[in-house]
C-alpha positions in Angstrom: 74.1 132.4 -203.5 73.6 131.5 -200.3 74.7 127.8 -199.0 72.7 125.6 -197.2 75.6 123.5 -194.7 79.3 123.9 -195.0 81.7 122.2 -192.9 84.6 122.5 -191.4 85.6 126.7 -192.2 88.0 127.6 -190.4 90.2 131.1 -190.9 93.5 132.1 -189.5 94.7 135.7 -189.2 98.2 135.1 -187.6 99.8 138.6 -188.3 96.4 140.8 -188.8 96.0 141.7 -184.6 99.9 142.9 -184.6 99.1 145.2 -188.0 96.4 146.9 -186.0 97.9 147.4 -183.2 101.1 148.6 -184.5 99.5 150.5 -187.0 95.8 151.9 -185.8 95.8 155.5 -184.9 93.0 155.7 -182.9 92.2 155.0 -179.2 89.8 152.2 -180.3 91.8 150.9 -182.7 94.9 150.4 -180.7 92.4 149.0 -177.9 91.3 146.3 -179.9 94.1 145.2 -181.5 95.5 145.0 -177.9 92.9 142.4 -177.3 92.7 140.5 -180.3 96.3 140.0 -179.8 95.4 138.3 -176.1 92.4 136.6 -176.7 93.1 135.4 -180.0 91.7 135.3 -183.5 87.7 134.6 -183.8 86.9 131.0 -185.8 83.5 131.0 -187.2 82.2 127.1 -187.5 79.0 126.7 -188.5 76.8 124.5 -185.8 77.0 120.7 -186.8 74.5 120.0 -184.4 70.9 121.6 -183.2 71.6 123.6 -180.3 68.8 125.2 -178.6 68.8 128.8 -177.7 66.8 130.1 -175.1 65.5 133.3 -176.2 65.4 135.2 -172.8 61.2 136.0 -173.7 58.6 134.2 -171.8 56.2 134.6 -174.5 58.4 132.3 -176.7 59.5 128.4 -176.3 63.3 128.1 -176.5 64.3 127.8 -180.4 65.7 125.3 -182.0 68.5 126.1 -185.2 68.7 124.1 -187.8 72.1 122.2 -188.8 74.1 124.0 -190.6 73.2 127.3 -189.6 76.3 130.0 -189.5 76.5 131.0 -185.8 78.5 134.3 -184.7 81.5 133.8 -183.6 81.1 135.4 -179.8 79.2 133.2 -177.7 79.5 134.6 -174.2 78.8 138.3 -173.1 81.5 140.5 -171.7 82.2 140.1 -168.1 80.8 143.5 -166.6 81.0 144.9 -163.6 77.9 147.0 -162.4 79.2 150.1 -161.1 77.6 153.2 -158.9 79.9 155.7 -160.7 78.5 155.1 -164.1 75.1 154.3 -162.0 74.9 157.8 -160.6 75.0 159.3 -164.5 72.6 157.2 -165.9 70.4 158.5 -163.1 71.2 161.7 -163.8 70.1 161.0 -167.5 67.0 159.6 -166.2 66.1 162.5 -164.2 66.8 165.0 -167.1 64.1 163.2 -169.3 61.5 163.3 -166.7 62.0 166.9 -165.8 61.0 167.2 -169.6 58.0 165.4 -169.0 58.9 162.1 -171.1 57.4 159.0 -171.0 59.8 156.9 -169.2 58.7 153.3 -169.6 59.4 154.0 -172.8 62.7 154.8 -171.9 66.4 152.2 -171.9 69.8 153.3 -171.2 73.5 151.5 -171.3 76.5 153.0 -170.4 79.5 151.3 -170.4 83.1 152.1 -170.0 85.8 150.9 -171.9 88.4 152.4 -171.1 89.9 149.0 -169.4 88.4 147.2 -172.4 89.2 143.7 -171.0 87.6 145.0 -167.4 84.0 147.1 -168.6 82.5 148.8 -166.1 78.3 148.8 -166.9 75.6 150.7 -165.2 71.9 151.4 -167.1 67.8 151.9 -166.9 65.5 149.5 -168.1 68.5 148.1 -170.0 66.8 144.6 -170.8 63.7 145.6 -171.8 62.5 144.9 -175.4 61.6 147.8 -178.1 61.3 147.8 -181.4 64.9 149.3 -182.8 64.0 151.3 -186.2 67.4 151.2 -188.3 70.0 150.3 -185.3 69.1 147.2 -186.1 71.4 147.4 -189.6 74.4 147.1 -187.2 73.2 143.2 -186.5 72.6 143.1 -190.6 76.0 144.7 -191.4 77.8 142.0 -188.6 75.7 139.1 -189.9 76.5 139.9 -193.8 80.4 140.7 -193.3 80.3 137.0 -191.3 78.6 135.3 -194.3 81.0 137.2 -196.4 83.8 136.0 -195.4 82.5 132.5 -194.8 82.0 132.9 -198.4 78.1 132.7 -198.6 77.6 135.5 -200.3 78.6 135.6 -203.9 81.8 137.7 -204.8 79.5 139.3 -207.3 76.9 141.0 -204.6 77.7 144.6 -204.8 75.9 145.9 -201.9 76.5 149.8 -200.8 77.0 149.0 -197.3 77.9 153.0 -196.7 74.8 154.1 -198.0 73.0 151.3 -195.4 75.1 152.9 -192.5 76.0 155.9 -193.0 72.8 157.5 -195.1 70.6 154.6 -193.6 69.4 153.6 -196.4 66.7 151.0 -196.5 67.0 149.5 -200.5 70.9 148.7 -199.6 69.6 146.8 -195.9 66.9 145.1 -197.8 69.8 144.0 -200.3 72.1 142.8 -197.2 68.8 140.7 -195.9 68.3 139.6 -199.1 71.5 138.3 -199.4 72.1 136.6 -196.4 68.7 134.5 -196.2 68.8 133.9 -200.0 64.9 135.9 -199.5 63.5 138.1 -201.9 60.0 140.2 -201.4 57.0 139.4 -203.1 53.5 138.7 -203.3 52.0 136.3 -200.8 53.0 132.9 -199.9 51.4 129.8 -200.0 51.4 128.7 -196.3 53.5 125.6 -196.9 55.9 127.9 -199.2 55.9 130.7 -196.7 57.2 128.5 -194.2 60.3 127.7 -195.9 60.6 131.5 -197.0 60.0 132.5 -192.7 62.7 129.9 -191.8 65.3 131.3 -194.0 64.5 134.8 -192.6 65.2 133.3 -189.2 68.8 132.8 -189.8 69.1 136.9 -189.0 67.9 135.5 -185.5 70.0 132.0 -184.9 73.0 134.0 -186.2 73.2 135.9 -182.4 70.5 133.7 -180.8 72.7 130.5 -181.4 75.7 132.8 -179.4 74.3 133.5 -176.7 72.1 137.1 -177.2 69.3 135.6 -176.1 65.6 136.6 -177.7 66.2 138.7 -180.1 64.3 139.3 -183.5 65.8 140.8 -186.5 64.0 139.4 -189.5 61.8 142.1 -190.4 62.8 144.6 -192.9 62.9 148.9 -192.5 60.2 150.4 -194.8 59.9 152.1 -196.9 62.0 151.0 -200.0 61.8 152.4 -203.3 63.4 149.6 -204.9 60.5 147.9 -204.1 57.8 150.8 -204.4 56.6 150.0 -201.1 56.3 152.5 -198.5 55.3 149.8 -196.0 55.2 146.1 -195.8 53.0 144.0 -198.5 52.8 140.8 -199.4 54.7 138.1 -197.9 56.3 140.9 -195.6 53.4 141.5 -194.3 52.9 137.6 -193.9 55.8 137.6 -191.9 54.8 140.3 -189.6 50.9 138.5 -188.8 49.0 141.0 -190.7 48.2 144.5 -189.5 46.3 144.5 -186.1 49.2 143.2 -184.1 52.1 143.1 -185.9 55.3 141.4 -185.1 58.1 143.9 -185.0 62.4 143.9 -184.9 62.5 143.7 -181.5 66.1 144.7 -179.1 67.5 145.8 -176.4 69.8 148.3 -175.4 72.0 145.9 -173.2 72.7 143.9 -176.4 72.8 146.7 -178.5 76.4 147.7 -176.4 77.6 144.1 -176.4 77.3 143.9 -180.2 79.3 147.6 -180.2 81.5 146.6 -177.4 82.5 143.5 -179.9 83.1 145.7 -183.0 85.2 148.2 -180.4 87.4 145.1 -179.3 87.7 143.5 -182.9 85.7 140.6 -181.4 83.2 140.8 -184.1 83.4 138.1 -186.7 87.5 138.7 -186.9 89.6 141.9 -186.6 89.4 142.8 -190.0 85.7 143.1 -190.1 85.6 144.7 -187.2 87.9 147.0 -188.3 85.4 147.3 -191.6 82.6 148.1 -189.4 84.2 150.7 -186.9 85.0 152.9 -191.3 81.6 152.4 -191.6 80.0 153.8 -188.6 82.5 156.2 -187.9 80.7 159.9 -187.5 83.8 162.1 -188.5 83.7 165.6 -186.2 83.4 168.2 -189.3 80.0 166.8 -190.1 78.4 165.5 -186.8 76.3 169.0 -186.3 75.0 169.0 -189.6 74.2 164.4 -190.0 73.2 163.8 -186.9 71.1 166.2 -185.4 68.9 165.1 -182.8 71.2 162.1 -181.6 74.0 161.6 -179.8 77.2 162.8 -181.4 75.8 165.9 -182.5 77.2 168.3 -179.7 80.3 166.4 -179.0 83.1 168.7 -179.3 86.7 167.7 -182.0 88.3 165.7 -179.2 85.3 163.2 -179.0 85.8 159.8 -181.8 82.1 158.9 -183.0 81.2 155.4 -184.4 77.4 154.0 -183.9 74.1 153.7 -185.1 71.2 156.2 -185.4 67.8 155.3 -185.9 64.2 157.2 -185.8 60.4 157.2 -186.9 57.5 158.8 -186.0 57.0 156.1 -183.0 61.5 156.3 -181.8 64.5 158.0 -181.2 67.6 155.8 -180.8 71.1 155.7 -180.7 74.3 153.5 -180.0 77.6 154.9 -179.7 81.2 154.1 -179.4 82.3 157.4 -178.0 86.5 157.5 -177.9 88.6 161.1 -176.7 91.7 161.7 -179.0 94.0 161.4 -176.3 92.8 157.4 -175.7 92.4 157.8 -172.4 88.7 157.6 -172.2 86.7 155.3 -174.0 82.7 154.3 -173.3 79.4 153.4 -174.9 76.5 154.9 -174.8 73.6 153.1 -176.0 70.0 154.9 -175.4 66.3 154.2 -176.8 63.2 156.2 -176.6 59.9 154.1 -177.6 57.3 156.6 -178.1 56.5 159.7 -180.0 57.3 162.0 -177.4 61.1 160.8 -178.1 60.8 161.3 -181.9 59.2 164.5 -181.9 62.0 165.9 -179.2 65.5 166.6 -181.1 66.9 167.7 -177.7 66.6 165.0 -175.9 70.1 162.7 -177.3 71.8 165.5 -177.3 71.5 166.3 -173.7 72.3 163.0 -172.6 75.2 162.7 -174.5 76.7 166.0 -173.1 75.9 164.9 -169.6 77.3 161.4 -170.1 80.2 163.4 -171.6 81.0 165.4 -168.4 80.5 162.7 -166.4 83.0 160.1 -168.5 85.9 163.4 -168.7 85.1 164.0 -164.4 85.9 160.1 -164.2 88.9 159.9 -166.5 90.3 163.0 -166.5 
């Protein structure tokens, strides 16, 4: 079940930051334990009063979330510093994809290194523009539904196969983790005053990041198809939710946010360090099946030295990818966070690869 207002939650993990640090084997482990040692345990307190986000999207009046709504718990963006190094690869990138000929308005890159992790250095292409992010999107579901978790909004008794929804991308357990989190269900249509209720409970996927800071984002429309369901595309009151077919309203994100959500779960920012910590197993791309899972994207090509953890996503339309890319020696640490909008991207299973080998180079050059 999912509650309506609770007040007043407030968790304490006095011992958890020193466990990871002293105990994490990894590069990105030991980095964000670092840091949630200095900066503190997360508290997640849901909003008491209506704050107003302002959704970053001219085409949209500011929002206003309801009382009560569970808010994440980082509300400011990383402090970044633009810089021509990581500029100068991005470029690179950019130039590889148009000697192939690809579209590049449809085109967004971030790159961003960690390997200070309280000092990022940023650099990217069309980094705030908004496209619609196929299944990337289930690393904002999996953060939102480990934060109502432990906020204990989700009943004990929801068995959910989170693995399957990140590491098989499977659409039955992300309709599941919406489901559970908005207290929603699919169906036939709506009654207009009854869909409203049903579209302001879907919202919450949106004041959850919204409310912190993210800006416009929109998150409340669920991947197709799902067999669960029997529905290889949206029907009923999806499709209410989405305005019907000519002009659809779609997931929409972008890359830049993409990274800060990743550059959260890399710090163990994101809803506390132990769910962080949850999310980095889930994503994690271990090296002996990379070549074989994820063809096509970024950590395909990346040789046994390279850590993997991100989010893949494509349909006939995209080809997109978010990485935490980590080498074994933890000395070099960045994201890598690229989308291609158009079918030229999905039908080309070259072009991730190649920009994760030159971002590669480029990252080892830098931090040698």
């Amino acid at each position: 079940m999912i509650g309506r207002k609770h007040d007043g939650w407030k968790w304490s993990w006095p011992w958890l930051g020193l466990l990871l640090f002293v105990g994490a084997g990894s590069g990105g482990f030991v980095a964000g334990g670092w840091l949630a040692l200095r900066w503190g345990q997360p508290t997640l307190i849901p909003t008491d009063a209506t704050p107003t986000a302002n959704t970053g999207n001219p085409l949209e009046s500011n929002t206003v979330i309801p009382p009560g709504q569970l808010i994440y718990n980082v509300r400011t963006a990383p402090p970044t510093t633009y810089n021509p190094q990581l500029q100068a690869t991005v470029n690179q990138m950019v130039a590889w994809v148009q000697q192939q000929g690809l579209p590049l308005p449809a085109l967004s890159i971030t790159l961003m290194d960690v390997t200070q992790p309280d000092s990022p250095q940023i650099a990217g292409y069309q980094q705030q523009e908004f496209r619609y992010p196929a299944s990337v999107v289930k690393l904002f579901w999996l953060t939102t539904f480990l934060a109502y978790q432990q906020a204990g909004l989700v009943s004990p008794k929801e068995q959910i196969d989170l693995t399957a929804m990140m590491q098989q991308s499977s659409n039955d357990a992300a309709s599941a983790v919406v489901d559970a989190i908005t207290g929603t269900t699919s169906g036939a249509d709506l009654s207009p005053a009854l869909l409203a209720q049903w579209r302001q409970d879907r919202e919450r996927l949106n004041h959850f990041f919204r409310g912190a800071g993210y800006g416009y984002v929109n998150l409340k429309h669920k991947n197709f198809p799902i067999y669960s369901l029997g529905q290889e595309e949206p029907q009923g009151r999806e499709l209410q939710l989405r305005g019907g077919v000519a002009q659809p309203s779609r997931n929409q994100l972008t890359t830049w946010q993409t990274a800060r959500l990743l550059y959260e779960i890399y710090t163990l920012q994101a809803v506390s360090p132990r769910a962080s910590q949850e999310i980095q197993t889930l994503i994690e791309r271990p090296a002996d099946l990379r070549a074989q899972n994820l063809a096509g994207f970024l950590g395909a090509n990346l040789p046994p030295d390279a850590t993997v953890m991100g989010k893949e996503g494509q349909t006939s339309t995209t080809r997109h990818d978010g990485v935490i890319i980590t080498r074994t020696d933890s000395r070099l640490a960045y994201i890598l966070v690229v989308f291609g909008d158009d079918p030229a991207y999905s039908a080309n299973d070259q072009f991730l690869p190649e920009l994760s080998r030159l971002s590669w180079q480029a990252m080892n050059r830098l931090h040698p």
